[in-house]
N, C-alpha and C positions, 0 to 999 in steps of 0.2 A: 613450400610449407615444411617447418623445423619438425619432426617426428615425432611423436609422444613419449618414446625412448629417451632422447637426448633433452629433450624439456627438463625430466624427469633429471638425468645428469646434471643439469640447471642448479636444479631445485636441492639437488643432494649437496653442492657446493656452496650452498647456503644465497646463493646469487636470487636478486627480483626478475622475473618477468618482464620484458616490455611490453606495453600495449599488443604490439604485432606477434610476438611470442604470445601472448596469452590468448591472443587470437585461435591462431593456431592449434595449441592445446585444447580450446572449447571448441572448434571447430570439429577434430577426432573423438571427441566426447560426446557432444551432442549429435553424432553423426552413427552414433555406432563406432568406428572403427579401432578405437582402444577395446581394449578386453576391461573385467572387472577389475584385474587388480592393479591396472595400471590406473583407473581411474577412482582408483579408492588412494591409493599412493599419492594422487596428483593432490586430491584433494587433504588429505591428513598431511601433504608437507607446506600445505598454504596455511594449513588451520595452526599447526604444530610453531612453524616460520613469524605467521600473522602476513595478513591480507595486505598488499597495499594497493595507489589508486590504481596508475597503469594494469594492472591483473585484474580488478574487477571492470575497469572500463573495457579491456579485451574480451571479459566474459560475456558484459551486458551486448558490446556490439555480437555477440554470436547469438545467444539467446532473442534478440531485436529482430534479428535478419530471417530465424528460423521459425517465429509465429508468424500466427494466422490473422495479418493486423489490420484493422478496420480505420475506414476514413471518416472524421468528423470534423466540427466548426474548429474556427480558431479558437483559443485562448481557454483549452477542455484542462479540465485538474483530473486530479487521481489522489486520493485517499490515503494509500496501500501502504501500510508500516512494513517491517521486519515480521513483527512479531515477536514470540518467544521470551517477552518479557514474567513469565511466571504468576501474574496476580489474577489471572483468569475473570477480567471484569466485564460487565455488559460489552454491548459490539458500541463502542465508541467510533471511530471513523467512519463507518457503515452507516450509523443514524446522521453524523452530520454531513455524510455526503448528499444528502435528500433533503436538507436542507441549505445547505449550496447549489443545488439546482432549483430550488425551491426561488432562491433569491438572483437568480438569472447567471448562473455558471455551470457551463456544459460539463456535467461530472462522467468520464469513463473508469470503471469502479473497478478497479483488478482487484480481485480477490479467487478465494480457495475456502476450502473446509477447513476443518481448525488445526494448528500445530500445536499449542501449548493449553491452548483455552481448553473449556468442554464446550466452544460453538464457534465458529469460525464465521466470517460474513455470507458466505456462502450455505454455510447450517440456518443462520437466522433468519437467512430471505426464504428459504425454501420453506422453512417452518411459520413464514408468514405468509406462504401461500404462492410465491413465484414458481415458475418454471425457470430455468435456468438455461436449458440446452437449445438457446437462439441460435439462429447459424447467424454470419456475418451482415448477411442485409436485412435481420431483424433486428440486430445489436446499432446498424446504422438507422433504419428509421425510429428505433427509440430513443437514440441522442437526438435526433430531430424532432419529433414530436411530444419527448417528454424532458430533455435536457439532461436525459439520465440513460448511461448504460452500462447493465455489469459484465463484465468480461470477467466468464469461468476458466479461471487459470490453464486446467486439462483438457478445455477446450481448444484452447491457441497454442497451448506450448507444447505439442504431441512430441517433440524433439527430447523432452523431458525424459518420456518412460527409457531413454537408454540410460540415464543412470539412478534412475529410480533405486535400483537393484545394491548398488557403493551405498546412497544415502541410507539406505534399511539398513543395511550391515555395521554403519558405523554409528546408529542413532546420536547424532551428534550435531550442534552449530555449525554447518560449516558456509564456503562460500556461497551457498546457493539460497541462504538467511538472505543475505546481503542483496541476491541477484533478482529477487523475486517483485520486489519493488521498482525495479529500474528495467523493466521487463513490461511494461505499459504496453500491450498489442495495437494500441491509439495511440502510441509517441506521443503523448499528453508531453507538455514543455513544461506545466505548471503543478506543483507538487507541494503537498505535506505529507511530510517523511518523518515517520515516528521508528524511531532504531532501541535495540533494545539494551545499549551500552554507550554512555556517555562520549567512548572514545572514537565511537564511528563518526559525532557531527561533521566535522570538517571534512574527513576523507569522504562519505556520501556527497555534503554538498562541492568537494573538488570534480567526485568522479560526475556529476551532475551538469556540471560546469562543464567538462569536457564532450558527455555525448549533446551538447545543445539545448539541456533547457534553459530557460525565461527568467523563472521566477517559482523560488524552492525557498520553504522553512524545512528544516531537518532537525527535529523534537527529541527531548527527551526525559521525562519529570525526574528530578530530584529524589520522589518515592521512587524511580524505576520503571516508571509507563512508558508507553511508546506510545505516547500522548502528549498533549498537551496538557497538563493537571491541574486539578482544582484542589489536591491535597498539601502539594509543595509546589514551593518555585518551578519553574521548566526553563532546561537550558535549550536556547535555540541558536540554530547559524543559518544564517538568512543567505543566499545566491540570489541577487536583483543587478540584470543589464548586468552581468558579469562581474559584482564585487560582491565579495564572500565580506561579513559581519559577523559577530557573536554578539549577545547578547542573554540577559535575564527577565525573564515576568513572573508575574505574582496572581494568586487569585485576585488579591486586592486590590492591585490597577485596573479592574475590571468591575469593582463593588461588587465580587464574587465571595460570600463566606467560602473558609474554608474545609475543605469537606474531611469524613473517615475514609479510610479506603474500602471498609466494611460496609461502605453505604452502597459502592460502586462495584463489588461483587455480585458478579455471573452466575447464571446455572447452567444447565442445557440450553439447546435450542427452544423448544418451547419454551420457557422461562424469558430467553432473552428478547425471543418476538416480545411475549406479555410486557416489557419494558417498553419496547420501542412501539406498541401499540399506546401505553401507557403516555406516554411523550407526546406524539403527535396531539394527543388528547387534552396535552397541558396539564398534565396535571405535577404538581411541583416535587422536585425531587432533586438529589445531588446527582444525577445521572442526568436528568436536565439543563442543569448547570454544566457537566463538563461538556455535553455533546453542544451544548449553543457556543461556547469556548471555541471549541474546536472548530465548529461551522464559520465563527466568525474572521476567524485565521484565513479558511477557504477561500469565504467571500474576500477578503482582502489580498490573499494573494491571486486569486480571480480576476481581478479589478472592480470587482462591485463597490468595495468600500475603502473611502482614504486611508484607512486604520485596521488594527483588528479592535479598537476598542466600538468604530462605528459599526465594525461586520457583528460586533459581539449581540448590537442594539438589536441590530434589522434580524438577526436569528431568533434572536427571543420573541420578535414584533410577527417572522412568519411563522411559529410555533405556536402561538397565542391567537391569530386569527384563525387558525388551521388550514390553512397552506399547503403546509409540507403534510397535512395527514392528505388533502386531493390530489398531492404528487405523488406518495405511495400509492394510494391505492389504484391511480391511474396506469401508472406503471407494473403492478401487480396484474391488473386487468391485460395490460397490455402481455405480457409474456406470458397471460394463460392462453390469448388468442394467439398468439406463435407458435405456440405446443407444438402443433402435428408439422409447422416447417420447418420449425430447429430438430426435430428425431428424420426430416425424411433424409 
């Protein structure tokens, strides 16, 4: 193993990282054994330099290895943007992850409390009445009997709190925006990946490519979401059977009007439950619209539907018969009865 010292000589001669080098450096990072200020250094001359894949593929393989990661069915998705796009709107990926499981795709739901928003998915579930603190073989019988499990970030990634302490210090983007997503404690293979900067699509769906998944959209609206949007175009780059595409969509190809972005503004956690209680309810809305969007993307890259314009139908279809509101609340039931085994 190259030393965290001489990494750092790397990095000051303006040189990339290899995979195996970048290993290594997250390897003494997330292990403890760098001090703070070599890992505030490591990280402000990635951010300062700019990220490329080999470095973040070396970081995710160490972050991978060092959660607490659970076993579930084939062909499970994952959710989990960046983040840190700024517009602080309802929990979008989080509602249509429940309705992705709703329409028969095993969702493992990485998320955390909020970074940029004022409610993060992990704010909104609890404020809709979840328990959160499942230990591992209640996070597995709920992908099994409910097609849904959310995996609390500081639950799995306890490797984390060593550099917890650099990240507060330099309140900053840095690689660990990037890492947190590709951090699936369920090696989910299948993925929508909403990034909060246009220029990441391809590098995510490269590094994607490289730790082994499937089948990845990697998002990013034209407003600025790390979404799929119903206010502008959304550029995507697709990773299917190993070939990387780019592409454009529109609300329109969907017979989606197009929304404000003022429609799609968040509050708190309460507030944002009241939305997605809202929702499952059908009751019609531009938050409605984006989240069956986005659900429809899931189910297709899922394999449920040939398209996303057919996954877009059957979101709307299990929203409307109320489906996805007896998936929530089944699930909600479920992780109140886990309570007392995810705290012993």
């Amino acid at each position: 193993m190259i030393g965290i010292r001489d990494l750092l000589a790397k990095l000051a001669e303006g040189e990339t990282l290899s995979r195996d080098d970048a290993r290594d450096a997250f390897e003494q990072i997330m292990s403890g054994t760098a001090d703070l200020a070599q890992m505030a250094a490591f990280i402000m001359a990635l951010r300062v330099r700019g990220e490329v894949v080999d470095e973040i593929v070396g970081g995710a393989d160490v972050l991978r290895s060092k959660a607490e990661q659970i076993h579930g069915p084939a062909g499970m998705i994952d959710t989990c943007g960046t983040g840190g796009d700024a517009h602080g709107t309802y929990n979008i990926s989080t509602a249509a992850a429940f309705v992705a499981a709703t329409g028969g795709v095993p969702v493992a739901k990485h998320g955390n409390r909020s970074v940029s928003s004022k409610s993060g998915s992990a704010d909104v579930l609890m404020a809709l009445g979840a328990n959160l603190e499942l230990d591992k073989a209640a996070n597995e019988q709920s992908l099994k009997e409910n097609n849904f499990a959310f995996l609390f970030a500081p639950a799995h990634h306890k490797a984390m709190r060593h550099v917890a302490p650099a990240r507060a210090s330099l309140k900053l983007r840095t690689i660990f925006n990037l890492l947190g997503p590709l951090a699936n404690p369920a090696l989910a293979k299948r993925q929508i990946l909403g990034v909060f900067d246009r220029k990441w699509l391809h590098p995510m769906a490269e590094v994607l490519h490289k730790l082994g998944s499937e089948h990845v959209w990697v998002v990013h609206g034209a407003d600025g979401l790390d979404e799929i949007s119903t206010t502008s175009e959304t550029y995507v780059v697709e990773l299917k059977d190993g070939a990387i595409q780019e592409f454009v969509i529109k609300p329109e190809d969907f017979n989606i009007s197009r929304s404000d972005m003022a429609n799609l503004k968040g509050g708190d956690a309460e507030e944002n439950a009241q939305a997605i209680r809202a929702l499952v309810d059908n009751k019609p809305s531009a938050y409605r619209d984006i989240v069956s969007l986005n659900a429809g993307a899931a189910l297709y890259v899922g394999g449920k539907a040939a398209d996303v314009a057919e996954g877009y139908k059957l979101a709307v279809n299990l929203i409307e018969t109320g489906a996805v509101k007896d998936t929530l609340t089944k699930w909600i039931a479920f992780t109140q009865q886990h309570s007392s085994e995810g705290k012993s």
